[in-house]
C-alpha positions in Angstrom: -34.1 -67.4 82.2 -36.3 -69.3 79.9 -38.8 -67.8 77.8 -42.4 -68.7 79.2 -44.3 -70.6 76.4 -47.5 -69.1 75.5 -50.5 -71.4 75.5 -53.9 -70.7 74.5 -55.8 -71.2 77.7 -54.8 -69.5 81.0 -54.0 -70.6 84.1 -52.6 -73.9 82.2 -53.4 -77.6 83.9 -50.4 -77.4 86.0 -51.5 -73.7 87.4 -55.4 -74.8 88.6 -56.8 -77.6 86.9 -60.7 -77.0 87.6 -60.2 -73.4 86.5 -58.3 -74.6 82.9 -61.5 -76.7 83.0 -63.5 -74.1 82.6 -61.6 -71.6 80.1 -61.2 -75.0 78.0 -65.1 -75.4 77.5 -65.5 -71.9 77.2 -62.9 -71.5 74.9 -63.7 -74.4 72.4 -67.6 -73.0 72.5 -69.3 -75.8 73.5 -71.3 -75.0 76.3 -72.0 -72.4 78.8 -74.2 -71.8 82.2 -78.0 -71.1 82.2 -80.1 -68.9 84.3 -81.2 -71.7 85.9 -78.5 -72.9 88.3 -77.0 -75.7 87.8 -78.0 -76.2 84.6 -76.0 -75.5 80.9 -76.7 -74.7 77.6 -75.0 -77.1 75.1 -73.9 -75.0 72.1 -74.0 -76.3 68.6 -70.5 -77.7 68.6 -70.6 -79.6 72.1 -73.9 -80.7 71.1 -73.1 -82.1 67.8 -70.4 -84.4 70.1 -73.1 -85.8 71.8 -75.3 -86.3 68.5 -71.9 -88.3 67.3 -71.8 -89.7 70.9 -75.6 -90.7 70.6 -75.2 -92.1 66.9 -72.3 -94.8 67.8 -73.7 -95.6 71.0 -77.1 -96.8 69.2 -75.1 -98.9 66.8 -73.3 -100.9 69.5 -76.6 -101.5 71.7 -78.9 -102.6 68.7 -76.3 -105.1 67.8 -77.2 -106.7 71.1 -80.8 -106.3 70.2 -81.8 -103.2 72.2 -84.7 -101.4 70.6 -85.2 -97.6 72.0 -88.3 -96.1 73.7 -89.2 -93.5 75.7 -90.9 -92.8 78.9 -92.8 -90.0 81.0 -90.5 -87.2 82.8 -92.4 -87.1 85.7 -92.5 -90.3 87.9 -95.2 -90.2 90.9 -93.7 -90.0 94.3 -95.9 -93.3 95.1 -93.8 -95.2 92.3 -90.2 -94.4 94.2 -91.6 -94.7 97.9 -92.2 -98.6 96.3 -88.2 -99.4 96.8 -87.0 -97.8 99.7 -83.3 -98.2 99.3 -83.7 -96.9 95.9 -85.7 -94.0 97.0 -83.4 -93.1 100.1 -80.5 -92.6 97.4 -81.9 -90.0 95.6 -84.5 -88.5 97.8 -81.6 -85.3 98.2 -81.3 -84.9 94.9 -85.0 -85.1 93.6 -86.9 -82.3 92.3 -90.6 -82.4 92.8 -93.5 -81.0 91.6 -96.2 -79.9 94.0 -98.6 -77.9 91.7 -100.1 -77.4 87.7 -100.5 -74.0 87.0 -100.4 -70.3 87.9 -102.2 -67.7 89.3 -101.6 -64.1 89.6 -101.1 -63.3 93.1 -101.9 -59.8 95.7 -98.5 -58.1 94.5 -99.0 -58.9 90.6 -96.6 -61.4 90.8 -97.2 -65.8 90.0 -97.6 -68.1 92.4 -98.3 -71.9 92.3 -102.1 -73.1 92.3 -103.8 -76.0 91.3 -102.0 -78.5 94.2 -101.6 -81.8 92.6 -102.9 -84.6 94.1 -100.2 -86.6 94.4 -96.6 -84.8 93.8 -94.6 -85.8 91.1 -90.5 -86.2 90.7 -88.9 -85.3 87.9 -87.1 -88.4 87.3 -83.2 -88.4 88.8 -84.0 -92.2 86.8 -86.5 -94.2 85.5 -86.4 -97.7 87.4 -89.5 -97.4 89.0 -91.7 -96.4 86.1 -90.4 -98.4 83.2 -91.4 -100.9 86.0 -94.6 -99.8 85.7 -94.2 -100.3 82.0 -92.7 -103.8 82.0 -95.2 -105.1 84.5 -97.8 -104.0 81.9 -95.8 -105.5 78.7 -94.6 -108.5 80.3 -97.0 -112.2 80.9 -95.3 -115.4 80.0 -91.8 -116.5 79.1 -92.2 -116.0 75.8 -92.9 -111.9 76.3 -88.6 -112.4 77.5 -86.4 -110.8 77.5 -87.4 -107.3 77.4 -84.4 -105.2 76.1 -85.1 -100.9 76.0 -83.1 -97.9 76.1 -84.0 -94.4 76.3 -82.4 -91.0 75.7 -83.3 -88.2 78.0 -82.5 -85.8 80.4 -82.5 -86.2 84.3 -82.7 -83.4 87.1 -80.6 -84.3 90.5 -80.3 -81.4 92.6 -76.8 -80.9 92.9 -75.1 -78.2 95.1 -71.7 -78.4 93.2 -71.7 -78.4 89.6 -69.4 -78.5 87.0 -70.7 -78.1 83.2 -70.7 -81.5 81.8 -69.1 -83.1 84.8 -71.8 -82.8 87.5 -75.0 -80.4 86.5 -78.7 -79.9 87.9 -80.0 -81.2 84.7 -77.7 -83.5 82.3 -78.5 -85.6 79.2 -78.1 -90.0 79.3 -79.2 -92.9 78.3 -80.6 -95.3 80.7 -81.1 -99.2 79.5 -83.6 -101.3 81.3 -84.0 -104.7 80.6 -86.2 -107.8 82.4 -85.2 -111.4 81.9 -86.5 -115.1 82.9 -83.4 -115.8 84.8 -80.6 -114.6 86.7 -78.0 -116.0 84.8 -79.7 -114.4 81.8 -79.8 -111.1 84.1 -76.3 -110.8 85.3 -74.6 -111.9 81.4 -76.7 -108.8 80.2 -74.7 -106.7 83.0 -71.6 -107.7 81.7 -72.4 -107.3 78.2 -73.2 -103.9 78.8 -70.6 -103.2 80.3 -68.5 -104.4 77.9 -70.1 -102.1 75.3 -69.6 -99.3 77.3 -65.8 -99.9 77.6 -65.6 -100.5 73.6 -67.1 -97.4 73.3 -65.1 -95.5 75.4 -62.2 -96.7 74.6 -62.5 -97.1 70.0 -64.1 -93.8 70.2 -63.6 -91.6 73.3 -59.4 -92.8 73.0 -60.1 -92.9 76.8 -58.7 -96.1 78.2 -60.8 -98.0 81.3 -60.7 -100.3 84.1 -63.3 -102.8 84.4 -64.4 -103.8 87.8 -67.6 -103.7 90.5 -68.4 -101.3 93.5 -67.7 -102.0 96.8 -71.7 -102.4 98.9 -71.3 -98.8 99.5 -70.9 -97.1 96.1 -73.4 -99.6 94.8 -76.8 -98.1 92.7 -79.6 -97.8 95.0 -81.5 -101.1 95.3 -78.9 -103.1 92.9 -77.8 -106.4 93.9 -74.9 -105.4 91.6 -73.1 -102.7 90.5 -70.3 -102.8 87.7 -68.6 -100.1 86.4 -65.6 -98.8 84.2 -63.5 -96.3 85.9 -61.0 -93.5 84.2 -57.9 -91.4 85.1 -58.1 -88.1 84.2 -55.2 -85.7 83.8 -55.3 -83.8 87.5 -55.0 -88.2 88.6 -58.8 -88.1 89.7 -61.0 -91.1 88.2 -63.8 -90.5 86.4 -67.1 -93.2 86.8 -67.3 -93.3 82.7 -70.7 -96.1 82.7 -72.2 -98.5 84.9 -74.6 -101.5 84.6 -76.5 -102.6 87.1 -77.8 -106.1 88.2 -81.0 -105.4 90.0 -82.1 -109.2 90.9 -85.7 -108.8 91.5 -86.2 -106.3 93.8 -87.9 -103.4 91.5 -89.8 -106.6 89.7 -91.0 -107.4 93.0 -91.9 -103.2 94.0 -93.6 -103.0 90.4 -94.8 -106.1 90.2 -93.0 -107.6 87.0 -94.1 -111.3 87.1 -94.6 -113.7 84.5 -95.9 -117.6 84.0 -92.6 -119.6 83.4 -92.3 -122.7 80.8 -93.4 -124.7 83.8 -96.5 -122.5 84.7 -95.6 -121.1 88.0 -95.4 -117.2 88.2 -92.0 -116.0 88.4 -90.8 -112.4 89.4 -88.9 -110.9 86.7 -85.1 -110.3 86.8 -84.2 -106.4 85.5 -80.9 -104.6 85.0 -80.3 -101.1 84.0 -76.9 -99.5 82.5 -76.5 -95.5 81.8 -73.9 -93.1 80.5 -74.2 -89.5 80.5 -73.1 -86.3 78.9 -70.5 -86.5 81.7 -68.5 -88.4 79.0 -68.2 -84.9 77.5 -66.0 -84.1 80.6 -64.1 -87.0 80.5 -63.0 -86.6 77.1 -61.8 -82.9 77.5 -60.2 -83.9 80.9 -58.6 -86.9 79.2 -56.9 -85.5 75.8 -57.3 -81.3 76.5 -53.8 -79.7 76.9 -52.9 -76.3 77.1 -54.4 -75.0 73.9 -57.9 -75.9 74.8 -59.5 -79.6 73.6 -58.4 -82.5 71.6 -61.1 -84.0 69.7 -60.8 -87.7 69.0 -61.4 -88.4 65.4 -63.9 -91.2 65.4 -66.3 -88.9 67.6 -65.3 -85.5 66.8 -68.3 -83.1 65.7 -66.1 -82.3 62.2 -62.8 -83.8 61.0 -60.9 -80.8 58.8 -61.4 -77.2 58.9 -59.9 -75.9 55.4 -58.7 -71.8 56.2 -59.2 -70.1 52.6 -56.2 -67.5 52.9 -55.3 -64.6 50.5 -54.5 -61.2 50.7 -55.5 -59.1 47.9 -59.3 -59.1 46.5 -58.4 -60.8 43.3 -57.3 -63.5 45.0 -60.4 -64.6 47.1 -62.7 -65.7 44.1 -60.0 -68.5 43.3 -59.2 -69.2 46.5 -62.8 -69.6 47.4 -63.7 -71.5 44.7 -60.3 -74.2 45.1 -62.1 -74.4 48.7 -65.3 -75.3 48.6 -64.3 -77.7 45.6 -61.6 -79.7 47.9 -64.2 -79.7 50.7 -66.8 -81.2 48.5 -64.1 -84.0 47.3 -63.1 -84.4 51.3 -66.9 -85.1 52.4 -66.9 -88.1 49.9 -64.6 -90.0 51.9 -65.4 -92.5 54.3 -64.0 -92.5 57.5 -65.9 -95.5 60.2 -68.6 -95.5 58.5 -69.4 -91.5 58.2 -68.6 -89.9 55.4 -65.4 -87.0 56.0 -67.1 -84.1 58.2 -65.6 -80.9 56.5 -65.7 -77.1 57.4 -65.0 -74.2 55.8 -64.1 -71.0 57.6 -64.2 -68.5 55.6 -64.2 -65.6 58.3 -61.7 -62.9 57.6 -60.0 -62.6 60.8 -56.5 -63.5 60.4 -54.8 -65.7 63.0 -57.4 -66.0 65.4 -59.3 -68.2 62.8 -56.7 -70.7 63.0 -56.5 -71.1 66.9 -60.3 -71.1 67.9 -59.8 -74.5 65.6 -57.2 -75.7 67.9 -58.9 -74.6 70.9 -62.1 -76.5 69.5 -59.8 -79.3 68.8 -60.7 -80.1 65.3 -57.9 -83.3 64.6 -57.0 -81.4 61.2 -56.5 -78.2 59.8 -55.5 -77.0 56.3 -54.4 -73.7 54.8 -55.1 -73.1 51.6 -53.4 -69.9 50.0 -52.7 -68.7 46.7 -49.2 -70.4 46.8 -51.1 -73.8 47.5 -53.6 -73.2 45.1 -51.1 -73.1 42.1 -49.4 -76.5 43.2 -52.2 -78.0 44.1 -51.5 -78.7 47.5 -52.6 -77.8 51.2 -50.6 -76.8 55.0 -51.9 -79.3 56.8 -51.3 -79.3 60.3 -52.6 -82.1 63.1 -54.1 -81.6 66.6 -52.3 -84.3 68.4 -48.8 -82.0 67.4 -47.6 -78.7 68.2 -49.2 -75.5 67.0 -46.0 -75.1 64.7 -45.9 -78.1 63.1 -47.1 -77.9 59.3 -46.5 -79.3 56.8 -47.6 -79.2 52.9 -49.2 -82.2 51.0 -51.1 -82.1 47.7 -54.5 -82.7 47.2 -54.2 -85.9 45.6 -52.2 -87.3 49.2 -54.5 -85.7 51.4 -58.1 -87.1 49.7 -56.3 -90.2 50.1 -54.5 -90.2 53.6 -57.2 -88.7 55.5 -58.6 -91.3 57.0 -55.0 -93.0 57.8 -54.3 -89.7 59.2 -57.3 -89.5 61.5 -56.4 -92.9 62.6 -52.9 -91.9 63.6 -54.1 -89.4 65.7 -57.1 -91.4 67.4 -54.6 -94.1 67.9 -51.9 -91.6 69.6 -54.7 -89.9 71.9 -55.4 -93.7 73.5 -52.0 -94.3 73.7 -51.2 -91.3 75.5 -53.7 -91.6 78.2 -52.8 -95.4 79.0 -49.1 -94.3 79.6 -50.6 -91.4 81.3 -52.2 -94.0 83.6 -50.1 -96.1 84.0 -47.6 -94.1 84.9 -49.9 -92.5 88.3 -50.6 -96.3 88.9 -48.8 -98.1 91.9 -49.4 -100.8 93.9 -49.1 -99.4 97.6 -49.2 -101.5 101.1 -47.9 -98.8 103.6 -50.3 -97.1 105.0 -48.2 -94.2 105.8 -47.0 -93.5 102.0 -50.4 -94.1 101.0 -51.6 -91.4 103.3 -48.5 -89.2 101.9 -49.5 -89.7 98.3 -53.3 -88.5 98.5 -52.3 -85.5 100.6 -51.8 -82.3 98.6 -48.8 -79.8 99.9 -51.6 -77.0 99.9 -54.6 -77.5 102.0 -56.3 -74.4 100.4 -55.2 -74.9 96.4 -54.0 -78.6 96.4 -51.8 -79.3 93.7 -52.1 -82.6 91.0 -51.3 -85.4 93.2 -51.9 -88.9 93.9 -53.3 -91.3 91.4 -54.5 -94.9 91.5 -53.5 -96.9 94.2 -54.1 -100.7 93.8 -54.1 -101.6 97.5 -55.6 -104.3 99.7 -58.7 -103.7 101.5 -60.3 -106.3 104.0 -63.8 -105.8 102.5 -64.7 -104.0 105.6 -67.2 -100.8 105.3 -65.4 -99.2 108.0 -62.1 -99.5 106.5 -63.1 -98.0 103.4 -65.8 -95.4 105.2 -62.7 -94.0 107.3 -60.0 -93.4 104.3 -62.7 -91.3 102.7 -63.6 -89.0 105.4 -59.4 -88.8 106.2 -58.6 -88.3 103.0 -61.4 -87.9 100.4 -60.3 -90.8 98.9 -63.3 -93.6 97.6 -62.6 -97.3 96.1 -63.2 -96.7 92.6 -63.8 -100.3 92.2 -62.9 -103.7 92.9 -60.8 -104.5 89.5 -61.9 -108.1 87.6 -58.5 -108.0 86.5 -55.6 -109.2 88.7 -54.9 -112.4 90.8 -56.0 -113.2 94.2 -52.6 -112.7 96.7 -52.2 -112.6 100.3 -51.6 -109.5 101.8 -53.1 -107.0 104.8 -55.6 -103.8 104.3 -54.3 -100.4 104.1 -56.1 -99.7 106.7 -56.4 -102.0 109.4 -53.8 -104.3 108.5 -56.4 -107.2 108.5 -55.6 -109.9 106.2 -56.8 -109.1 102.2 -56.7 -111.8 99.0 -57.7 -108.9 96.8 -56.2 -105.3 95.5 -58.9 -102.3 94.6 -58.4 -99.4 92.9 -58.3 -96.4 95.6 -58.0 -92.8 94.0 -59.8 -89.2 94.7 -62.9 -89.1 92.2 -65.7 -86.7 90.3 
């Protein structure tokens, strides 16, 4: 019988993926639940990923000229009742605010007082009142375009959550910009778009499919919707950014308008794009294994640890001191434009030091004994490889490999997750198999299954409205990639010129 390999997180992703979900964030220390429901509490090394996330981010959008701003968390109910699509999207998520203060009430308790005049929403997104804003900003032509992001957090009310995945309260950035024309409109939406798939894939290693929503998993009140979709290890697809074309309908509910070249007064035409600490999920779910996460090097929150190790007293000054001198030398370097991010754990706990590193996913750790010390050298080891495998290099090759290094293993994590996706990608046209596929064995703890299925769909609602109630199943989107063919819905058999992606989603 073989021996059972031991593995850092339990159940493993094989056993109950959402379950290893959770033991992997709670393992690697990077977030945990609230008191308020829902909601999480991003700990110091999950939320130095999102600083990293936030900091790369800004440099691709102000390239495109995007200047950042920000706007009021509470959004007056009049503002959303203004687009009623938009509003009918989120109205079951929305939290609202009926009241300003308290009172103390007959049993010494608080209870709301001071009714507001007109509730307010604390904003599920900020269409509606960066409207407001833009309406105010914008005159002529020559006030065009208007180009804005903000960083922020949102509240939708959700009844399932899932810390980073799907929460209460989450942090983003929403863009929101307002052009002369629709041609201007729309290229921002795909430029977006495009920066959101760079991103994702140079520095999440997460690779995407670009592609558009059906009519029915379109944004509220969009004209447009265009999005880039990933696989994640249990085969589910993950919505990783969208950028929206919104025409003119919130100019027209806001009242964006300006006098053209030609002096006639023109409604605006807006877009807005978002990602979201969701992206956190999609990374662990991407490169995690069974030893808790893998940290891509180009965003990770700190490149090396260096583990000080000795085992007499009169050994820890020197050690110490060889240390915190190599870690000073290490920060020098640049790596993508940051300087080498070094730590030093100098906790004496013995082997458990090592492997909350690995279930952090720090991409490299080095050992650094007495031994090591006297030829100058470290025990490097890499998080994209097994636990065991170590290996010694002197100083001198590590200050100047690192970065190659770290580049290695960026470039092995992408890999990785493109073969893992393409290999759960097939082209189906039975219906019967297809039904066969997303079907788990066990009703009650389905096991990994399914995929992406590029099949043809008639461009019918119902079509696509009845696969997800049989099977849970959603398109993911309509892919810009791949030729027009002939061939029949995997539905209704109705003729189709055009494969989508089909899979179970987040």
């Amino acid at each position: 019988m073989a021996k059972q390999v031991q593995t850092a997180i339990t159940p493993t992703r094989t056993e109950d993926y959402p379950q290893w979900y959770q033991q992997v964030v709670k393992a690697s220390d990077m977030a945990e639940s609230s008191p308020v429901r829902g909601c999480m509490v991003i700990k110091p090394w999950g939320y130095a990923l999102w600083e990293n996330i936030q900091q790369a981010m800004n440099g691709l959008f102000k390239k495109t000229g995007v200047k950042n701003a920000y706007f009021p968390l509470f959004i007056p109910l009049s503002f959303l009742e203004k687009e009623a699509e938009h509003v009918e999207g989120f109205a079951k998520e929305c939290a609202v605010v009926t009241h300003h203060r308290l009172e103390a009430g007959p049993d010494g308790g608080l209870v709301p007082a001071g009714k507001l005049a007109e509730p307010l929403i604390v904003r599920p997104t900020s269409e509606t009142i960066i409207g407001d804003s833009f309406s105010k900003w914008i005159s002529s032509y020559r006030d065009l375009p208007v180009l804005i992001n903000q960083w922020a957090n949102v509240v939708r009310w959700e009844m399932r959550t899932r810390t980073f995945l799907r929460t209460s309260e989450f942090l983003w950035q929403e863009g929101h910009t307002a052009h002369a024309t629709s041609e201007e409109a729309f290229a921002r939406t795909e430029q977006m778009l495009e920066v959101y798939a760079r991103f994702a894939e140079e520095f999440l290693a997460i690779p995407v499919i670009r592609g558009r929503k059906s009519d029915s998993e379109r944004f509220p009140g969009a004209v447009d919707t265009l999005c880039i979709e990933a696989m994640m290890q249990d085969r589910k697809a993950l919505q990783a950014g969208t950028s929206h074309f919104l025409g003119q309908n919130f100019a027209k509910s806001s009242g964006i308008t300006f006098q053209s070249a030609d002096e006639k007064e023109e409604h605006a035409w807006t877009t807005s794009w978002g990602t979201s600490t969701r992206l956190i999920g999609g990374m662990i779910m991407t490169h995690g294994d069974d030893d808790g996460v893998i940290m891509p090097p180009r965003i990770a929150p700190a490149h090396v640890v260096l583990l000080p190790i000795f085992r007499k007293p009169e050994e820890k000054e020197a050690v110490l001191a060889y240390t915190r001198n190599l870690a000073e030398e290490l920060s020098q370097v640049s790596y993508h434009g940051r300087n080498i991010e070094v730590e030093v754990d100098e906790r004496e706990i013995g082997g458990a030091r090592g492997w909350d590193w690995i279930k952090k996913g720090i991409p490299v750790r080095a050992e650094i004994g007495p031994r090591d010390m006297a030829s100058d050298s470290v025990f490097m080891a890499r998080r994209d490889l097994s636990p065991k495998e170590k290996r010694g290099v002197t100083r001198e090759e590590l200050l100047a490999t690192l970065p190659d290094i770290l580049d290695e293993i960026q470039a092995t994590l992408y890999d990785r997750a493109l073969a893992y996706r393409k290999e759960n990608t097939t082209r189906m046209d039975d219906k019967e198999a297809f039904y066969a596929w997303f079907t788990p064995t066990s009703e009650e703890k389905p096991e990994i299954h399914g995929g992406f299925a590029l099949s043809h769909w008639c461009g019918d609602a119902a079509c696509e409205e009845r696969i997800k109630n049989d099977l849970k199943v959603t398109i993911r989107c309509i892919p810009f990639e791949g030729e027009e063919e002939d061939g029949t819905c995997i539905c209704c058999g109705k003729p189709s010129r055009k494969r989508v992606v089909f899979a179970k989603a987040y």
